[in-house]
PASEBA-1860 file (N, C-alpha, C; in nm, 3 decimals):
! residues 193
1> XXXXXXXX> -2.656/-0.877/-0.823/-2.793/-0.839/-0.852/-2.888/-0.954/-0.821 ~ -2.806/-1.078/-0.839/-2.931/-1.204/-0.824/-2.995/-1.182/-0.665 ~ -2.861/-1.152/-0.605/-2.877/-1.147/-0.417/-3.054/-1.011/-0.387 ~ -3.004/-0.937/-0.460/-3.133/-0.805/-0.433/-3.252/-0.849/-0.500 ~ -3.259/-0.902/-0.618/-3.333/-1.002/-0.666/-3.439/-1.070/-0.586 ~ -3.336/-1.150/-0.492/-3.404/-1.268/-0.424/-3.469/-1.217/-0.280 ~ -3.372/-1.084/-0.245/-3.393/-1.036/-0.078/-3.527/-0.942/-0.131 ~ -3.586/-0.862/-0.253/-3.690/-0.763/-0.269/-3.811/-0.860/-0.257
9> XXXXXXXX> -3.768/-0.971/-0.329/-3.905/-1.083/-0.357/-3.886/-1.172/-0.258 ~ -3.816/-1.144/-0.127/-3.846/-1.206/0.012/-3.934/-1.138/0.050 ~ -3.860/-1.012/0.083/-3.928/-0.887/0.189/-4.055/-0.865/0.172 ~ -4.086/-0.777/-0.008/-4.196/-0.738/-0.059/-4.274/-0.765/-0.133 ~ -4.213/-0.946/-0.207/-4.332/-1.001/-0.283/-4.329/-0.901/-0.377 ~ -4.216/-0.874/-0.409/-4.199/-0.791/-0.628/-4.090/-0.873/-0.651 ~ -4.140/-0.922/-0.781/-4.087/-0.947/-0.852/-3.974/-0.872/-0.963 ~ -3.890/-0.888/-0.965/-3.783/-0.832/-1.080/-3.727/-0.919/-1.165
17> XXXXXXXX> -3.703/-0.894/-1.269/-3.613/-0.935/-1.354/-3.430/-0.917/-1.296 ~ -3.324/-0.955/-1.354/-3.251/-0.908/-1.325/-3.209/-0.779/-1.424 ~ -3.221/-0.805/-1.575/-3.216/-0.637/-1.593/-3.286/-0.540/-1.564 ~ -3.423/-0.613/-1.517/-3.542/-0.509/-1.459/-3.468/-0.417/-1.327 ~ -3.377/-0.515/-1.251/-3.342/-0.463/-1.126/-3.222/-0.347/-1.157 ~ -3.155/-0.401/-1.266/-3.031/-0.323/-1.272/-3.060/-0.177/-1.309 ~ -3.148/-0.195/-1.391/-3.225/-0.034/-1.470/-3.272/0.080/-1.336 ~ -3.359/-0.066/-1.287/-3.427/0.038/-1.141/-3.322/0.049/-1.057
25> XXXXXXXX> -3.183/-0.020/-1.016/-3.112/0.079/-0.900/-3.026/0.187/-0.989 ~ -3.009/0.172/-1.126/-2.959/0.292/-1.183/-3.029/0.432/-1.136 ~ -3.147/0.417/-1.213/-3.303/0.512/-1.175/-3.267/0.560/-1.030 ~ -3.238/0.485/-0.980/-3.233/0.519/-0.822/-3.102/0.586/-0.764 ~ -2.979/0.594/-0.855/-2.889/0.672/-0.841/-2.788/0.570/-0.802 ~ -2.786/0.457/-0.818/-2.646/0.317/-0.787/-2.620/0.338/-0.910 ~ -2.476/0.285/-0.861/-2.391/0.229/-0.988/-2.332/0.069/-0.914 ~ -2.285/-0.027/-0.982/-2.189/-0.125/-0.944/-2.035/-0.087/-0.977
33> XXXXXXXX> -2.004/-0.116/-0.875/-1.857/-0.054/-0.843/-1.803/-0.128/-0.713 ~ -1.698/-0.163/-0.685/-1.577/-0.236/-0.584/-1.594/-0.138/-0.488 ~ -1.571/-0.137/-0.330/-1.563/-0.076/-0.225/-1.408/-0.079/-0.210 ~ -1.384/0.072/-0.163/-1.271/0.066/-0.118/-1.201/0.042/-0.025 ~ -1.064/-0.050/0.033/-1.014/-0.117/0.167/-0.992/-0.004/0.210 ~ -0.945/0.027/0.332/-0.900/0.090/0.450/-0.889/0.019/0.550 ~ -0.746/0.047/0.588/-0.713/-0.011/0.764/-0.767/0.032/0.827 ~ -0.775/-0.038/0.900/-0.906/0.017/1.027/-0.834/0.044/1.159
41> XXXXXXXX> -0.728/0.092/1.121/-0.684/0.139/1.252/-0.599/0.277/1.249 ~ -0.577/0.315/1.110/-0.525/0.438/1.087/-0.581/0.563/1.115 ~ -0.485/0.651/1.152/-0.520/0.828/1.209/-0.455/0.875/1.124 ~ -0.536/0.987/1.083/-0.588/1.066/0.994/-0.483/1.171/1.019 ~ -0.527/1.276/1.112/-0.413/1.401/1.149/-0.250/1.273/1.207 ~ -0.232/1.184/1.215/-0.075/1.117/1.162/-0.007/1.120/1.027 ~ -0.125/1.121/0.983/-0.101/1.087/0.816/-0.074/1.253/0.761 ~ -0.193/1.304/0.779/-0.170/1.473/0.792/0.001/1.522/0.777
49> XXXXXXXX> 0.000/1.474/0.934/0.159/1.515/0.932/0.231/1.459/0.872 ~ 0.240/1.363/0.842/0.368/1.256/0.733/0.355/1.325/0.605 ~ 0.248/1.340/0.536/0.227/1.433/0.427/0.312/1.542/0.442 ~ 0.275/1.630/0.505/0.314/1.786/0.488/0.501/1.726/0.535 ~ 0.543/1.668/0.602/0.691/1.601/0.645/0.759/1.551/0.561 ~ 0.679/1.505/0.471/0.713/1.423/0.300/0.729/1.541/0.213 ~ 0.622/1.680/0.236/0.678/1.750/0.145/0.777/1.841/0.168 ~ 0.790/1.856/0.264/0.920/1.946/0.337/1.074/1.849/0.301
57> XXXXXXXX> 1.047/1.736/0.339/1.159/1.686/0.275/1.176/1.657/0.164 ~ 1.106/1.681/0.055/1.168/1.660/-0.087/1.184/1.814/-0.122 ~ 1.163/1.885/-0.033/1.210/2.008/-0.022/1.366/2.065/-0.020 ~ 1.414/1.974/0.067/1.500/1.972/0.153/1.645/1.902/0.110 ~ 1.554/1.792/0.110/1.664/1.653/0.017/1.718/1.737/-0.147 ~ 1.630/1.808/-0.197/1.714/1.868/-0.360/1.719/1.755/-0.418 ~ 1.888/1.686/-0.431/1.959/1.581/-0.532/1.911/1.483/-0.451 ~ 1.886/1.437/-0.370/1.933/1.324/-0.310/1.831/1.213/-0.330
65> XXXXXXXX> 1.843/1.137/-0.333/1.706/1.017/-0.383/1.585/0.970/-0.247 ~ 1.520/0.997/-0.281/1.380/0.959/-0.171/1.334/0.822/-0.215 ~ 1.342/0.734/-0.175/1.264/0.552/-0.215/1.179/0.541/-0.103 ~ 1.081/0.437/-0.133/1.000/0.401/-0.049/0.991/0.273/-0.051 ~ 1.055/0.195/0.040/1.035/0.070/0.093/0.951/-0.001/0.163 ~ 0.931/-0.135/0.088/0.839/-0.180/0.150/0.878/-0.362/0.104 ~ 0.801/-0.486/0.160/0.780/-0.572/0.154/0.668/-0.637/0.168 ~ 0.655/-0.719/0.026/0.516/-0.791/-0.009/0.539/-0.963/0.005
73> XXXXXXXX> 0.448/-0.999/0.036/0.428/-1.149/0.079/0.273/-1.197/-0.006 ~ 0.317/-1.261/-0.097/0.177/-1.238/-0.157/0.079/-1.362/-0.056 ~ -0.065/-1.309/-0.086/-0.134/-1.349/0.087/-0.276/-1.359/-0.042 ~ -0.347/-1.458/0.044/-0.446/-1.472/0.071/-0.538/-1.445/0.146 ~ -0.625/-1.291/0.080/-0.708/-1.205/0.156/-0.861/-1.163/0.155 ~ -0.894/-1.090/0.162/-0.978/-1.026/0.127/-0.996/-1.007/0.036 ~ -1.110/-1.063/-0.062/-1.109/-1.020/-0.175/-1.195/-0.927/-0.233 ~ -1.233/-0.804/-0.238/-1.324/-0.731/-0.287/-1.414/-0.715/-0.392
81> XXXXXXXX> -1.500/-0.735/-0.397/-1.587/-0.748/-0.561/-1.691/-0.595/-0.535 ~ -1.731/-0.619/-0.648/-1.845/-0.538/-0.678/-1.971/-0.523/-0.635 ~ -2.036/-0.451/-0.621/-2.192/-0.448/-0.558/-2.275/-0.304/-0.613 ~ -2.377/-0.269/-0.541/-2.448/-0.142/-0.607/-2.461/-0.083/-0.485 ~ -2.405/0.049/-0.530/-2.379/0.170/-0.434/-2.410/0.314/-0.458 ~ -2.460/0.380/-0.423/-2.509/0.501/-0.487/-2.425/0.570/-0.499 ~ -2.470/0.647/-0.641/-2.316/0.683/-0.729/-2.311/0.853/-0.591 ~ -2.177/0.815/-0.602/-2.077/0.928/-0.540/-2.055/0.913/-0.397
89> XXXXXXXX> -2.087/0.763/-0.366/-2.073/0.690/-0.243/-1.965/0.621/-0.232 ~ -1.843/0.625/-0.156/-1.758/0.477/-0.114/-1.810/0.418/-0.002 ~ -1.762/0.277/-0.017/-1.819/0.195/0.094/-1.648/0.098/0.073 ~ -1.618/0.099/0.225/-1.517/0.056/0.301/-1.504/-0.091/0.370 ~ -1.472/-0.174/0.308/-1.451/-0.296/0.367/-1.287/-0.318/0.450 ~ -1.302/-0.387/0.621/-1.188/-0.443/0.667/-1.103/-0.508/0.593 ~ -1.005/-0.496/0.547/-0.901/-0.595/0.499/-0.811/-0.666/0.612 ~ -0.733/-0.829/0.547/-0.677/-0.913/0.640/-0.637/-0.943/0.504
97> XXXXXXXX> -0.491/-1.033/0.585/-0.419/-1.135/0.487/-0.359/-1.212/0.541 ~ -0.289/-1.307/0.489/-0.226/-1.450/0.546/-0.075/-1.454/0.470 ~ 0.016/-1.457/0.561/0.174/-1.476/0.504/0.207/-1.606/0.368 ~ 0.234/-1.594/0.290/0.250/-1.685/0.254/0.421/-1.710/0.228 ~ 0.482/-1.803/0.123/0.609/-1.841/0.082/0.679/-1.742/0.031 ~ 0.629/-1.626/-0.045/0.702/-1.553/-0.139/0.718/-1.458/-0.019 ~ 0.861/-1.384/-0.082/0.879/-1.294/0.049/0.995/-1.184/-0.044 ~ 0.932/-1.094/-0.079/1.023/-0.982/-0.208/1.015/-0.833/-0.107
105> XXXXXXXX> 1.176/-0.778/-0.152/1.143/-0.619/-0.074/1.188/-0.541/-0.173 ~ 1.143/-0.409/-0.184/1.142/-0.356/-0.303/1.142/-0.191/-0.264 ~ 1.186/-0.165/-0.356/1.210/0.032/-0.300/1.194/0.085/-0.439 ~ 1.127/0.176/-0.420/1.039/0.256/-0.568/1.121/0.427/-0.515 ~ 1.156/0.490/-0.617/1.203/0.611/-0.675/1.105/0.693/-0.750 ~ 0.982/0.752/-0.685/0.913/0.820/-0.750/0.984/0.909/-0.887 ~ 1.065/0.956/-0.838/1.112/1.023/-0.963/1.213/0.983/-1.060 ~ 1.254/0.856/-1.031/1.312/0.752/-1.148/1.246/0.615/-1.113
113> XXXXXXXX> 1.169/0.630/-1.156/1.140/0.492/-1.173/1.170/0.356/-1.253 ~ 1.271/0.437/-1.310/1.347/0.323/-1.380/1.446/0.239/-1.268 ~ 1.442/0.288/-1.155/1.566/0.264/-1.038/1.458/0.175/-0.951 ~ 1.362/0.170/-0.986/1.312/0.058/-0.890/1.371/-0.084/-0.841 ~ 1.438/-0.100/-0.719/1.505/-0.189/-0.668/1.396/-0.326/-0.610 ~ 1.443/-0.391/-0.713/1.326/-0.554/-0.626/1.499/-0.665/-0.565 ~ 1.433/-0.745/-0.450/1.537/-0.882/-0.443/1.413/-0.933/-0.329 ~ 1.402/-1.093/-0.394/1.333/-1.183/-0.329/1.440/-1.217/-0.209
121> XXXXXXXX> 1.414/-1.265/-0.125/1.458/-1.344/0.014/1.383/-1.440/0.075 ~ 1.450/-1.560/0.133/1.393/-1.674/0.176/1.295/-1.593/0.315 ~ 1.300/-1.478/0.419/1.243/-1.441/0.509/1.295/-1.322/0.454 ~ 1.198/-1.262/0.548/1.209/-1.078/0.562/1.236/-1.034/0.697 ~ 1.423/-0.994/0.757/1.462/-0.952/0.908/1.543/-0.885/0.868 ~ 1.569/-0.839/0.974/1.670/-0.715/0.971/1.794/-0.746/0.914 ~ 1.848/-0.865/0.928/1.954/-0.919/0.853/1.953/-0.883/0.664 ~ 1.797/-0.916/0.596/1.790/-0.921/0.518/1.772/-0.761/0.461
129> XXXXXXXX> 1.737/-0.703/0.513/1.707/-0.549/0.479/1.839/-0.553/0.475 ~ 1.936/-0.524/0.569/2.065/-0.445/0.558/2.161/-0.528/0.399 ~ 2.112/-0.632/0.372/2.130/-0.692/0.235/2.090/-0.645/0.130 ~ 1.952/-0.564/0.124/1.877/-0.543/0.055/1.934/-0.317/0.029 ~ 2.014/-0.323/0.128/2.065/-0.201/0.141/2.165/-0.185/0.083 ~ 2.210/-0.317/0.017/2.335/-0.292/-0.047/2.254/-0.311/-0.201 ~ 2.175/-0.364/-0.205/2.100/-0.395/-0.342/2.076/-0.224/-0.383 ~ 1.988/-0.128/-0.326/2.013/-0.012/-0.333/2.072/0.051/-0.379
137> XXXXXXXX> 2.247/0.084/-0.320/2.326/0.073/-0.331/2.394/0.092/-0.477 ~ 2.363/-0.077/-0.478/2.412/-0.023/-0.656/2.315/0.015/-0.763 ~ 2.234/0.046/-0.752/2.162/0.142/-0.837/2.220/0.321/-0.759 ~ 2.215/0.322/-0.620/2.330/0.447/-0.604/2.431/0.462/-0.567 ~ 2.530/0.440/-0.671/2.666/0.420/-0.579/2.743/0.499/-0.506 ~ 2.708/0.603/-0.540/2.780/0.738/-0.473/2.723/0.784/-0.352 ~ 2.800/0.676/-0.278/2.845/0.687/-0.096/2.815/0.893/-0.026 ~ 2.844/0.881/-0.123/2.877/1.082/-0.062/2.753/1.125/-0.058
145> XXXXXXXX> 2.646/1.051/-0.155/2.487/1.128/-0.155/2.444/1.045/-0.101 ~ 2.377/1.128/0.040/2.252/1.083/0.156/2.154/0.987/0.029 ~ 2.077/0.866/0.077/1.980/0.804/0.020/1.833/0.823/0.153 ~ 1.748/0.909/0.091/1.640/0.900/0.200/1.562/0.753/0.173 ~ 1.506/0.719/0.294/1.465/0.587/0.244/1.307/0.564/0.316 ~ 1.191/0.592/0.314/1.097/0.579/0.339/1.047/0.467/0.386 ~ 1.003/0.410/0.507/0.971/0.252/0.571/0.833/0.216/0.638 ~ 0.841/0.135/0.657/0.687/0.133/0.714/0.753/0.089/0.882
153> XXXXXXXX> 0.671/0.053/0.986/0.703/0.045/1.108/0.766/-0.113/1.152 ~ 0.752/-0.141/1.065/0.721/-0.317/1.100/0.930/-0.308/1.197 ~ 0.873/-0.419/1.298/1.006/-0.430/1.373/1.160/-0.428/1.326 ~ 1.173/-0.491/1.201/1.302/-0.526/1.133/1.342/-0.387/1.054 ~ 1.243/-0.304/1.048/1.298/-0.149/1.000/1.340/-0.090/1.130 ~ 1.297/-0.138/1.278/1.311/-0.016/1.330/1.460/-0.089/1.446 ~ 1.474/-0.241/1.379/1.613/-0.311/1.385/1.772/-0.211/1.437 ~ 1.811/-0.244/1.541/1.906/-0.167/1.579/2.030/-0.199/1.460
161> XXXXXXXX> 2.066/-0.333/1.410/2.129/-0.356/1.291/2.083/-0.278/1.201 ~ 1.986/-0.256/1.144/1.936/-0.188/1.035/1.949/-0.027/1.056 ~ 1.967/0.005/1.143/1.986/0.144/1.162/2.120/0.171/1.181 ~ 2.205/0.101/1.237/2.353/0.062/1.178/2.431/0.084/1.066 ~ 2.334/-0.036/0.992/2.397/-0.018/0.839/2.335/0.095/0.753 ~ 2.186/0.128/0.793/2.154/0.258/0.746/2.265/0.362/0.765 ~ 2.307/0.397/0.868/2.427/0.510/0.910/2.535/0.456/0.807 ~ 2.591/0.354/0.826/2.750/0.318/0.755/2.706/0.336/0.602
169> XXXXXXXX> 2.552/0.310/0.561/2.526/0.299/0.403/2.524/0.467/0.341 ~ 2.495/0.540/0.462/2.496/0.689/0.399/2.325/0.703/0.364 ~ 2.236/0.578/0.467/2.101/0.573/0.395/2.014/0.660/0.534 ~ 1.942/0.783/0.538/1.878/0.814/0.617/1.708/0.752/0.626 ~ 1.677/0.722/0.760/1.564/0.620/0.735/1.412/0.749/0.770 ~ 1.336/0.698/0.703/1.210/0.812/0.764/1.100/0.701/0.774 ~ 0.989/0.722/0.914/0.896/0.574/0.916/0.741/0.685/0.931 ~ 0.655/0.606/0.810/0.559/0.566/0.803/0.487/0.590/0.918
177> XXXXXXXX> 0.362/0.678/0.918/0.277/0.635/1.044/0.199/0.495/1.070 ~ 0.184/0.431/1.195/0.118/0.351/1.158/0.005/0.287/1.092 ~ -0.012/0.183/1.011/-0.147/0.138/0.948/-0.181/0.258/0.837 ~ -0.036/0.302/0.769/-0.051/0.348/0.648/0.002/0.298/0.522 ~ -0.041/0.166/0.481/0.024/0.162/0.322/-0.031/0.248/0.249 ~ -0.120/0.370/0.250/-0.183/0.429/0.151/-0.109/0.539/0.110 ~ -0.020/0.535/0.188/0.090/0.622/0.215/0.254/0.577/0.110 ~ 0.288/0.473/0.123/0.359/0.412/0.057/0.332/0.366/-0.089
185> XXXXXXXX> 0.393/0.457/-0.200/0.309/0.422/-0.324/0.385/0.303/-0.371 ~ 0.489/0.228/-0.318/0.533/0.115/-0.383/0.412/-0.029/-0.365 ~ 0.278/0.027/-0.236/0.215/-0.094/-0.234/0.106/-0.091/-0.374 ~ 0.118/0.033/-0.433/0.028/-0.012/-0.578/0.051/-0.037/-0.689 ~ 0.229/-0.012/-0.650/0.317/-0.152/-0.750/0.290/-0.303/-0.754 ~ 0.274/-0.322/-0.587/0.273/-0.462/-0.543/0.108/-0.509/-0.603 ~ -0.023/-0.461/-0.586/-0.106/-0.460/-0.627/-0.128/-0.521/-0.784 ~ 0.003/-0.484/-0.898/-0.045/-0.484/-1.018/0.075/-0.646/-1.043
193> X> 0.149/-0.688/-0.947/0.201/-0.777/-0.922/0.129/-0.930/-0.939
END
C-alpha cells in the first residue's frame, strides 16, 4: 500500500493516508491477496487429456495403487507476496528456481496416504529412482499387484534403466504432460515442506 501511496501522490498530487488508501481500494472492489504461479509454458487441452486419462485409469486400475511421483530440491525462487487486486481477479506471476543441496523423491497415494513414500538421495538419476522403486516396494510388497506410478517428464523417468526396473518391479509408469506440476498433487505436499 505504501508503493500506491507514493505512485497516486506522484501522478495526481492526492494525498492518502495509508488506511485512507486501503478503505478506498476496498470501495473500489480490491482485496489484498497473493497472485497465483503458473508455468508459462503449459497446454491446457494436454492437461485436458491427462485428466479425463487419470480418470479412466482409476477406473480401470480397481485394487491396484496409483502414486504420484515426484522430486523436490528445495530452491530459491520466486517468491510471491501480496498486493491489491480486484476481488474475483487472479493475477499470474512467472515462476523460476535454483537447484539447491537437498535432493528428496517422494510418491503420495491419494487414497492412503498413510503410504506416502519419502527417501532423500545425494542426486536425483535414474540410478536413484530405480532405488527409490524398491523403497515403494515395501510399503507394497505384493509383486503380483501392478503399482501405477504417476511421473513427471524429467529425463531420469523416461531412463531406459528406469523403465527396466519399472517392468521387473511390476511398477507401470504413466507421464505427466509437460510443465504440469499442477497436476501432480504430491507438489502441495512439497509446498507445506
Amino acid at each position: 500500500t505504501h508503493e500506491i501511496v507514493a505512485y497516486v501522490a506522484q501522478l495526481w498530487k492526492i494525498t492518502f493516508s495509508i488506511p485512507g488508501m486501503n478503505k478506498w481500494l476496498h470501495r473500489q472492489g480490491f482485496s489484498y491477496k497473493k497472485p497465483c504461479g503458473v508455468p508459462h509454458k503449459f497446454d491446457a487441452e494436454k492437461q485436458r487429456q491427462f485428466i479425463e486419462y487419470y480418470e479412466n485409469l482409476k477406473v480401470a486400475a480397481k485394487d491396484e495403487p496409483i502414486l504420484f511421483l515426484d522430486a523436490v530440491h528445495p530452491t530459491q525462487g520466486t517468491k510471491l507476496s501480496y498486493g491489491w487486486m480486484r476481488k474475483g481477479e487472479k493475477k499470474t506471476v512467472k515462476t523460476t528456481g535454483s537447484r539447491t543441496r537437498l535432493n528428496i523423491l517422494g510418491a503420495l497415494n491419494l487414497n492412503a496416504i498413510g503410504h506416502t513414500v519419502f527417501q532423500e538421495y545425494q542426486t536425483i538419476n535414474d540410478y536413484n529412482i530405480c532405488c527409490f522403486f524398491n523403497e515403494i516396494r515395501k510399503s507394497y510388497p505384493d509383486y503380483h499387484q501392478k503399482i501405477h506410478l504417476i511421473v513427471d517428464g524429467a529425463g531420469y523417468n523416461k531412463a531406459h534403466l528406469v523403465k527396466e526396473w519399472a517392468y521387473v518391479s511390476n511398477i507401470e509408469l504413466h507421464y505427466l504432460p509437460p510443465y504440469s506440476p499442477n497436476l501432480n498433487p504430491i507438489e502441495r505436499l512439497w509446498k507445506v515442506m
